[in-house]
Every structure is written in C-alpha cells, then in structure tokens.
N, C-alpha and C positions, 0 to 999 in steps of 0.2 A: 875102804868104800867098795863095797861089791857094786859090779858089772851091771847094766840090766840087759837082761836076757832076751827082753823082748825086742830090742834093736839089734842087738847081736843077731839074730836071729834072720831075722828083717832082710839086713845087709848079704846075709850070707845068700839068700834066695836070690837075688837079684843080682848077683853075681854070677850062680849056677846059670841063670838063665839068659844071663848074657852071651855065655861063654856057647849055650849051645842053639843061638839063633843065627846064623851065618850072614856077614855082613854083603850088602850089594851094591855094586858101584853101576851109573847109567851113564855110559859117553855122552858128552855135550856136543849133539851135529850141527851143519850151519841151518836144515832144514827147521830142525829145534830152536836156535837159537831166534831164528825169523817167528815163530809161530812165537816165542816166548816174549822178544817186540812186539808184535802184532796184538798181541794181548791187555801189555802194557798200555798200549797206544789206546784200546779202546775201552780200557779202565778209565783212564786219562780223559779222551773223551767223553764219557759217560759224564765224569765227574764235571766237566767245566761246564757241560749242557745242564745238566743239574742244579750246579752252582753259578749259572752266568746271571748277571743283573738284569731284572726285566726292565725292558722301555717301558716310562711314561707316556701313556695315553692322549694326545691333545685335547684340550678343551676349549669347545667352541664357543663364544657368545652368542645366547640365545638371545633372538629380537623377534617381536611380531611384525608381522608383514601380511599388506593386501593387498589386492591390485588397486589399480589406478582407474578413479570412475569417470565415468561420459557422462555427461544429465544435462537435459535444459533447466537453465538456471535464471531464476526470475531476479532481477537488480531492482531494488528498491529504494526511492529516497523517504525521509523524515522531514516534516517542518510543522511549525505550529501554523497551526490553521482557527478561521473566525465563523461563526454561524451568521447568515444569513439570510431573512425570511425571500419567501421568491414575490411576493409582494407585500410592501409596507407602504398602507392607505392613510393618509390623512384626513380625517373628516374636517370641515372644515364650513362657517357660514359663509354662505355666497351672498346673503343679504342681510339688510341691517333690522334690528327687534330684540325684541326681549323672549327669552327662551320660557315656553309655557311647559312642556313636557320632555320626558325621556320614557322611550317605549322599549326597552332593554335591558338585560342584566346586566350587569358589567362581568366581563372574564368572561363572557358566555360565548360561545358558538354563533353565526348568525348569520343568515344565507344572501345573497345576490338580489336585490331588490328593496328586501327588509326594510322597514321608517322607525328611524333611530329616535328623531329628534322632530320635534315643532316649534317652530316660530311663529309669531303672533303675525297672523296672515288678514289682518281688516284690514290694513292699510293698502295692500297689496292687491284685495277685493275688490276694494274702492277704485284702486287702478282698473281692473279690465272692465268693470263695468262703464269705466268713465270712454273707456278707448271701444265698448261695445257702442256706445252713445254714437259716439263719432263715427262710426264705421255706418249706422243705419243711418242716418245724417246725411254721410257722402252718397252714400247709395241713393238717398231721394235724389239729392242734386244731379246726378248721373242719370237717372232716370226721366227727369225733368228733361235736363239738355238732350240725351237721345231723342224723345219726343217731340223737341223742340227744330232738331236737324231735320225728322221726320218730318216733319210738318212744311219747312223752308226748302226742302230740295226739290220736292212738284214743282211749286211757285219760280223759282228758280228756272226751271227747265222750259216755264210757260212765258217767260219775262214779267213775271207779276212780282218778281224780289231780284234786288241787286246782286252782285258779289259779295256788296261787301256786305250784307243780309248773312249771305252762304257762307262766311268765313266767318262771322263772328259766332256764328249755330255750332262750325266744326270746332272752334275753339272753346267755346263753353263746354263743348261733349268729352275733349279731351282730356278739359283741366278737372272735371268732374268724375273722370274714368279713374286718372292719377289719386285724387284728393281719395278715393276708392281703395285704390292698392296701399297709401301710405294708412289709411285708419285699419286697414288689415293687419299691416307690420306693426303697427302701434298695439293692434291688441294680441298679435300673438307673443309678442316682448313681454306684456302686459300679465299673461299668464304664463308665461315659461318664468317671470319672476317670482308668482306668485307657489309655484309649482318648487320654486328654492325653499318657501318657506318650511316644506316635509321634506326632511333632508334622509334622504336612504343611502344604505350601504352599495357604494359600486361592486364589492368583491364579496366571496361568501370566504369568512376567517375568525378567527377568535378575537374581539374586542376588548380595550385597554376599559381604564375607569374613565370617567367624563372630566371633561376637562374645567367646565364651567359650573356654577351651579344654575338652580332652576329659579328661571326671575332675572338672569345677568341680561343685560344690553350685548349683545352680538352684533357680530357684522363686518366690513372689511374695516371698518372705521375702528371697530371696538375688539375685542375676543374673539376671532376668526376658530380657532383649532378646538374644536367639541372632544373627540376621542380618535382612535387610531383600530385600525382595523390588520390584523397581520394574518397572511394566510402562508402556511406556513405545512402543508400536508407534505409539499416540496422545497427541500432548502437549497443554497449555494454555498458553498463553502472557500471561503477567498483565503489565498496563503500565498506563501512570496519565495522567488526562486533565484539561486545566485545566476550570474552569466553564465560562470563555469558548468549550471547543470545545461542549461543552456546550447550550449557547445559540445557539450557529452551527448546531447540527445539529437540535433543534429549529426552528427559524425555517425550515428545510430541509422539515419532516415529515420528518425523519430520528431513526426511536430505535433507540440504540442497545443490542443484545441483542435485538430480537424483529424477528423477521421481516415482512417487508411484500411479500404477491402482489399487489398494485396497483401496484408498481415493477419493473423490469427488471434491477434488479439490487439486490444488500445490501453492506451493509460487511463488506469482506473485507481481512486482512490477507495483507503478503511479507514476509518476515522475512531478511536479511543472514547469511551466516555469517561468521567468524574474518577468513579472505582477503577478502574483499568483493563474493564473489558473491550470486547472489540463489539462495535453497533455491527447487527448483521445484513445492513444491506450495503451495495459499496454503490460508489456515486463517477461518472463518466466525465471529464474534461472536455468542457466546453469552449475554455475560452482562454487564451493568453497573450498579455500586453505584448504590441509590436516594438515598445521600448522599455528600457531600463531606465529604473528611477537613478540618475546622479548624486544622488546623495546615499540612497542605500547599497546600490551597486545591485539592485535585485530587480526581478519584473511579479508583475501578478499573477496569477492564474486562478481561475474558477471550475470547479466542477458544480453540477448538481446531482443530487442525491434524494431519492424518496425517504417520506418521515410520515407513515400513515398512523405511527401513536404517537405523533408530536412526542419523541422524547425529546429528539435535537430541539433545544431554545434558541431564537435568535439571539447574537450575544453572544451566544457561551463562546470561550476560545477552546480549542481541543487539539490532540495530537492527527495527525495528517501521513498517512504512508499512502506515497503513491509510486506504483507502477512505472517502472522508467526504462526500462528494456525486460528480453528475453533472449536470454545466450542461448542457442542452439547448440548440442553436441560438446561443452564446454568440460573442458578437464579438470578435476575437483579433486582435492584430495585434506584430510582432516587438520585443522587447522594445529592439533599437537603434532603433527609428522614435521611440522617447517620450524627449522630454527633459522631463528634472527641474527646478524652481527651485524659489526660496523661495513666488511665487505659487501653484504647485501644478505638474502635469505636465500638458504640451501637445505637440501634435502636428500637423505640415504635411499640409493636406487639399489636393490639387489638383481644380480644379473643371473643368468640361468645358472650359474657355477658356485652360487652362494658366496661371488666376492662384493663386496659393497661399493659404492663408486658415490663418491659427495660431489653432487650437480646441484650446481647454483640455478634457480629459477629466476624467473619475474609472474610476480603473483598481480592478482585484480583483485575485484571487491569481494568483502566475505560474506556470505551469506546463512542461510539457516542454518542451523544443526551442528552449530560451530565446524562449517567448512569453508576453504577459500579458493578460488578461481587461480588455476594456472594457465598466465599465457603463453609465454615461450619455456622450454627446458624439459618438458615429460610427452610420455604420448602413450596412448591408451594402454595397449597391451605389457606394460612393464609395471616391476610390484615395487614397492616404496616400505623402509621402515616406520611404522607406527611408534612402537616402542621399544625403548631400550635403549636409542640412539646415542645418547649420552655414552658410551664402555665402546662405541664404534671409533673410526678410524680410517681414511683412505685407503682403499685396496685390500682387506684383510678377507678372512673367511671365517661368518658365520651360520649359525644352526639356525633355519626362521621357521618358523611356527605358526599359527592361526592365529592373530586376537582373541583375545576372550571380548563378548558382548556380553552390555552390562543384566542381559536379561538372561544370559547365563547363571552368571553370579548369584542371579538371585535365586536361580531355581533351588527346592527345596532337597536337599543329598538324601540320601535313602539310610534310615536307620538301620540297623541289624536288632532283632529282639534277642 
C-alpha cells in the first residue's frame, strides 16, 4: 500500500514551522490576576442582568367613578285619585204640573239664566190674579178707614165724637193697613210660585238628558229631578292619604291645604289620563280632612285643577302624583352604585389614593332618573364607584376611569374609507 504523499507532505510543513516560531511564556502578576477577576465578575454580571427574571406588572381593577351630586330633590307621592265636577246642579220641580216643554239640547252647553223647562202655569195664574184681587180689595178698605179717621179726628178735637168714635176710626185704619200688607205677601208668593213654573239653569255647564218625559205630572209630590247640569270647566280631584304621609309631611313644616309664602313652592298635583300621558295642567291643594277615617287609616284631600277642554270627566278615577317636599342641597347618587345586603346598603368610596373604602350608608326616597337620596355616610366632594364594584374589596387599590354615558355609546365611530 503506497504512502499518500499529500499528507506526508502536510505534516512535514507544519512541523518546519513549528520548530522556527519561538515559543512565549507571559508571567501571571497579582495586578493581572485582579484585572483577570474583575473581568470575570463583569461577564458574570452582564450575564445575570441579561438573564435575570423580569417582575410582573400589577394589575389594577378598573372601575368607573363620579362624583357625588348635590341637587334639590323634588319627593313625590302616587295615589289613585277621583274626578269631580266643581259644581253638580240638580234641576229639579219646585212645583207641582204636568211638563208642557223642554227648551234644550240635551249634552249641550248652556249658560246662567237659560229656561230649560215649562210647567203648566194656568193654575198658578189663576193664583196671583186671585191674590191681585185681594190686594186692591184691602187697599179700598184701607182707603176707606184712612178717610174715615180723617173725618172723626176734627170732630173729636171739637167734642162732637167720643173716644170711643176715635178708637174704633184708628182701629178700622189699622186692621185695613195690615189686611193691605198681608194681600201683598200673598201675591208676591203668588208669583214667585208661578215664576217656578220656567224653570232655569242656576249655573252655566253642560246638561245631562231629561229625566222625565214631556206630559209627566211633576212636582214635589210627584218626579222632582228634570236633569242635572255639571259645570265642570274646573275640577276637584279627591284622593286619600295614609297617616304616615301625614306625619312625613308635617315633620317637613309641610300642611297640607293651606298655603305657605315662606316656601318656594306648594303641593301641587299631575294627574295621568286613560292612555298614560300626563294632562298638562297641574291642580293646587286646597283642602285636607282634619281627621282620619278609622276604618281606612287614611284622610282626604282635595286639589282643584283647571279643565278648559273638558277632557277631565266627572267620575273618571285617574292616577295622582302629588308634590310632597323639596330637598334642598340633598346628596344623590345612581341608584346601581348601592348594593343591598342583609347588613344594610353600602357603597364603594375611592379616596384620593385610588384605595376603595365600603361605607355603609342610609338612603331615602328614590327619585327620578333612577337615583336615590343619601342621608347620612357620603358628602359632597368624594367620588363613589358606579361600576365594576362586584371584583372590589375593602381597602384595595384600583384604576378609576370616567363612565361612559349612554349618549356616548351611541355616538356614531368614524369609518376609515
């Protein structure tokens, strides 16, 4: 087996060239030896700053937070409430007859004065003419006896008549003055009766249908009630109040029915109609029972209220909010910030440090806009969480943010073309 020549070769160069590069030895000093540590060391370091684990980041819970509002706050109660006209007329015969006419529409309109109805008035004719009779009658007698005293009181004075002449002169003039005055009363009866038979509207209101027909025997004896007359341009509205609102409104200096200029406003009610709108005018409390019914446990009250297109009907029942204080300055805050438990309702306060703190409150009545009245536990200038509360916890530290408003939301985000 021949050699190869080309490694032979190889080896022999690298031998030559060994032999004439002169080998160099470098002392190890302790200056070197530190510098050659110090090197070490900051390899070393290098490496572990390199490769050391980084910290995880904390992560905050994010919760919306506002502040805490002030507002006057209007306190409202509900009850069902009743319509009723501000006058409800009876028509009705004052005297007895047979009904000859009706001068009216029925359901119509019909003003103060107006003549509804007729009664058969001969008999009633017959009256003052009869009581005319008598009135001129008394009157000749009266006339007579004046004449007659005239005549006996000379004679008298001259002794040509007695006394008892001059007494019986003044007693005829008297009884004949009298029998004068009563045939007056006789006929003025006489026609204020006759004056029944045209029966008119006392009040100007819309008119019911008739109650009788035309031809019936009327009178107090017989069918008194012809139709009914309602005016009704202004209603009242009667509805019923527990003690307890009662005693709420007191405790307020709030009375109910009398007005108060030392306040800024009174209790006023709105009233709901059929469909569920609100009528737009609102009606003034006038008037509330100084007792409780015992058996309801409630008292009455009335307002009246303007009704210039008769929608309100006497009758109708309808819903009732009325007016029952005004909180001044009152501390409000959204009705989803409060949660409930068996211990009572508390709410997430963030303090300037962004640590949370759960303060139990006492809340009041709720009012619009699904908000509710805080009376003791918050105070104006401190912010409260809205949302998120649920992932909260006593004392912790979160990231609070702005609510989003729902008219945010809706706004429309901007395309890109």
């Amino acid at each position: 087996m021949k050699p190869d020549l080309k490694s032979l070769n190889l080896d022999k160069l690298k031998k030559e060239f060994a032999e004439k590069i002169p080998r160099v030895s470098i002392p190890m000093t302790p200056k070197r030896w530190i510098a050659l540590a110090v090197a070490l060391l900051v390899i070393a370091a290098g490496l572990w700053w390199w490769l050391r684990p980084r910290p995880v980041p904390e992560v905050l819970p994010i919760v919306a937070v506002e502040p805490v509002d002030v507002e006057d706050v209007s306190i409202y109660g509900e009850y069902v409430g009743r319509i009723r006209a501000q006058q409800f007329v009876e028509i009705r015969a004052r005297v007895e007859g047979y009904l000859e006419r009706m001068l009216f529409a029925e359901g119509t309109y019909i003003k103060k004065g107006q003549t509804l109805f007729i009664i058969d008035p001969k008999l009633y004719r017959a009256r003052v003419d009869k009581a005319k009779a008598q009135l001129n009658k008394a009157k000749a007698q009266a006339l007579k006896a004046q004449r007659d005293l005239e005549r006996i009181r000379p004679l008298y004075e001259q002794n040509a008549a007695s006394q008892l002449d001059l007494d019986n002169a003044i007693a005829s003039y008297e009884s004949a003055a009298a029998d004068v005055a009563v045939s007056e009363a006789d006929l003025t009866q006489a026609e204020m009766t006759l004056s029944y038979t045209t029966v008119q509207s006392p009040v100007s209101g819309y008119i019911s249908e008739r109650s009788v027909d035309i031809g019936t025997l009327v009178g107090p004896s017989g069918k008194s009630l012809l139709a009914t007359v309602v005016k009704s341009d202004t209603v009242r509205v009667d509805f019923s109040m527990t003690a307890l609102d009662y005693l709420r409104s007191k405790a307020r200096n709030v009375n109910l029915g009398q007005k108060d200029t030392t306040r800024k406003w009174n209790p006023y009610i709105t009233v709901t109609l059929a469909d569920g709108s609100q009528y737009p005018y609102q009606g003034l409390v006038d008037f509330a029972d100084p007792q409780v019914d015992p058996n309801t446990g409630t008292f009455s009250v009335r307002a009246e209220m303007a009704n210039p297109d008769y929608i309100l009907l006497p009758g109708q029942f309808t819903k009732v909010k009325l007016l029952l204080d005004v909180r001044e300055n009152a501390v409000v805050v959204p009705n989803q910030a409060l949660v409930i438990e068996k211990g009572g309702a508390y709410i997430y306060v963030v303090r300037p440090d962004s640590i949370v703190e759960k303060r139990f409150v006492e809340t009041g009545p709720e009012i619009a806009d699904n908000k509710v009245v805080i009376e003791r536990g918050l105070s104006p200038e401190e912010h409260i969480v809205v949302e998120g509360y649920h992932k909260l916890s006593h004392g912790i530290k979160v990231d609070p943010v702005a609510p989003i408003r729902d008219d945010e939301q809706s706004e429309p985000q901007p395309t890109e073309e």
